[in-house]
Backbone as CSV, one residue per row, in Angstrom:
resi,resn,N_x,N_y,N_z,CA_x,CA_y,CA_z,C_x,C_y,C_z
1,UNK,96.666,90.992,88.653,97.347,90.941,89.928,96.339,91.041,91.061
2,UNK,95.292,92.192,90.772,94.236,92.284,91.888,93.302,90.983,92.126
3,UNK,93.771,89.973,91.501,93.112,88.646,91.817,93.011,87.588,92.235
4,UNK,94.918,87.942,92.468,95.753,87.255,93.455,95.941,87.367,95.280
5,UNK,94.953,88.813,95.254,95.270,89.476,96.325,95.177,88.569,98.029
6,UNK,93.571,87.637,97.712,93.495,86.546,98.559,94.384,85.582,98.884
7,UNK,94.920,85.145,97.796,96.035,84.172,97.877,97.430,84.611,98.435
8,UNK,97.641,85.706,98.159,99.112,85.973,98.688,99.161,86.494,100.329
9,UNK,97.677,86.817,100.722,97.655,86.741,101.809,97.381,85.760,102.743
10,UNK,96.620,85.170,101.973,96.960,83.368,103.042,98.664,83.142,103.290
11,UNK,99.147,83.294,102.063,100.971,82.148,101.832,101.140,83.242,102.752
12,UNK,101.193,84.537,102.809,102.002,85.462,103.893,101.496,85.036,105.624
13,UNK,100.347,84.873,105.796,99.723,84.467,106.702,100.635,83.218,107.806
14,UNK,100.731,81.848,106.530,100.883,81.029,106.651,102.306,80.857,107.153
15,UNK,103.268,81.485,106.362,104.142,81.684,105.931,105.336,82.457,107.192
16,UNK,104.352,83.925,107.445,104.573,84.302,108.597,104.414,83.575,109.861
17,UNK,103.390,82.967,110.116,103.343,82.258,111.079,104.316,81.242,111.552
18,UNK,104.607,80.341,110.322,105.573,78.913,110.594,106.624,79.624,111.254
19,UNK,106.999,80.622,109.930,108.781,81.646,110.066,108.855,82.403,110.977
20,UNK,108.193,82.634,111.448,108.385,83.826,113.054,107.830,83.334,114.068
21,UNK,107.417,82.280,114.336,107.228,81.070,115.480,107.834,81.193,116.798
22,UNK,109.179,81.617,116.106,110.316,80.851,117.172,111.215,79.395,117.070
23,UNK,110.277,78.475,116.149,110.649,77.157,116.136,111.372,76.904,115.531
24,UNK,112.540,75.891,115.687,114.030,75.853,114.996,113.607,74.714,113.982
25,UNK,113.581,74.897,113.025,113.795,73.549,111.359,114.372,73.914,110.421
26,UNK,114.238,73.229,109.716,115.455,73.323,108.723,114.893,74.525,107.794
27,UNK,113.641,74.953,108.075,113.204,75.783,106.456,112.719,76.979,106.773
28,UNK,112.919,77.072,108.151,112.338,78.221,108.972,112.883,79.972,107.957
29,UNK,114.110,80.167,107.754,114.886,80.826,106.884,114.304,80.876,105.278
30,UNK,114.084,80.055,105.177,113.315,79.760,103.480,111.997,80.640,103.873
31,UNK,111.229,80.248,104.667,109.976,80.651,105.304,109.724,82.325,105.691
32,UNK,110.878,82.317,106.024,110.911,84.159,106.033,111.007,84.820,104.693
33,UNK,111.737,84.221,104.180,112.150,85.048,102.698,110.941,84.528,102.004
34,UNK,109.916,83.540,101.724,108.446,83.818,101.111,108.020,84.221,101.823
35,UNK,107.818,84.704,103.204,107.015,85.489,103.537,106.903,86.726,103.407
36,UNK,108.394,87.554,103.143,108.672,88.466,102.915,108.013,89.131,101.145
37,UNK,108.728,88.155,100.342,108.152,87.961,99.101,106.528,88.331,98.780
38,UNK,105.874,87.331,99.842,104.602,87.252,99.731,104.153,88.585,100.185
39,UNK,104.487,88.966,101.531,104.036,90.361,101.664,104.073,91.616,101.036
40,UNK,105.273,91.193,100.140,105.500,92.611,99.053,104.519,92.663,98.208
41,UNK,104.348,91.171,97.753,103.264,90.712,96.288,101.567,91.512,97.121
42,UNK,101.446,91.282,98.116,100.064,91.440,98.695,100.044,92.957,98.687
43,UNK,100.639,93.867,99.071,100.517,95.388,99.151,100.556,95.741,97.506
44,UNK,101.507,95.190,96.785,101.617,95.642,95.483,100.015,95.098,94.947
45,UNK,99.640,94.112,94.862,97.788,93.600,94.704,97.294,94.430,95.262
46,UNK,97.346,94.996,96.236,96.008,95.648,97.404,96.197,97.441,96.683
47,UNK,97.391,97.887,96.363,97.475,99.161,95.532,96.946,99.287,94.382
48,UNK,97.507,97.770,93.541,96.976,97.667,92.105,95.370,97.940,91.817
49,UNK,94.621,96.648,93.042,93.169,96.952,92.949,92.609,98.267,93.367
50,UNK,93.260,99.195,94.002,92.906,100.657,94.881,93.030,101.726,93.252
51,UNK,94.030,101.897,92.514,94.476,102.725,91.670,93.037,101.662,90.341
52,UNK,92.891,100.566,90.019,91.935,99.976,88.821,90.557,100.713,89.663
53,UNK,90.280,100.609,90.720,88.798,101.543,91.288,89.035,102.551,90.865
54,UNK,89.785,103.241,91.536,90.126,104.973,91.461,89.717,105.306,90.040
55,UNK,90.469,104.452,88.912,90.920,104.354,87.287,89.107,104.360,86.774
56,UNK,88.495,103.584,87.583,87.408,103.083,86.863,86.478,104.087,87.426
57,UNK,86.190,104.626,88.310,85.243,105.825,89.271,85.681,107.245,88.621
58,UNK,86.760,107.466,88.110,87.076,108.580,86.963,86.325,108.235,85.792
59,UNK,86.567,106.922,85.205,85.965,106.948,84.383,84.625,106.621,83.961
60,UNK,84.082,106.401,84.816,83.011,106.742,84.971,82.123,107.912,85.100
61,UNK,82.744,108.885,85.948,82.305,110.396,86.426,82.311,110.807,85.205
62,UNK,83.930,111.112,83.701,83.631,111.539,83.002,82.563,111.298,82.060
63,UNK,82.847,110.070,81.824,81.181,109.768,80.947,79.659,110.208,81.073
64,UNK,79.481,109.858,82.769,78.251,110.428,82.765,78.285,112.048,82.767
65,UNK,79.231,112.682,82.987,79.202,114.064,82.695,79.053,114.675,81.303
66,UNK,79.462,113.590,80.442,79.385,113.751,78.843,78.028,113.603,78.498
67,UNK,77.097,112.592,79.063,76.033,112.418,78.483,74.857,113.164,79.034
């Protein structure tokens, strides 16, 4: 998931932008709801990669404390 993290912030980017414009089309509504989507996916990536560091800097500390 933490590898997606770039990508879902472009489509939110993108996404946000078209959909909260102001500008009236037909997909403007579609456009909010992936953006919305997308923004959930991007925090859930940006936690995932925060908690795999955290995960990996523990495990690390213990090891070298073992040896």
């Amino acid at each position: 998931m933490k590898n997606y993290t770039f990508h879902f912030l472009i489509v939110t980017l993108i996404s946000g932008i078209l959909g909260y414009s102001g500008l009236e089309f037909p997909g403007d509504k579609f456009l909010r709801v992936v953006c919305l989507f997308a923004g959930v996916a991007l925090m859930i990536s940006c936690l995932d990669s925060l908690i795999v560091i955290r995960k990996n800097r523990k495990i690390k500390k213990s090891s070298s404390l073992n040896d």
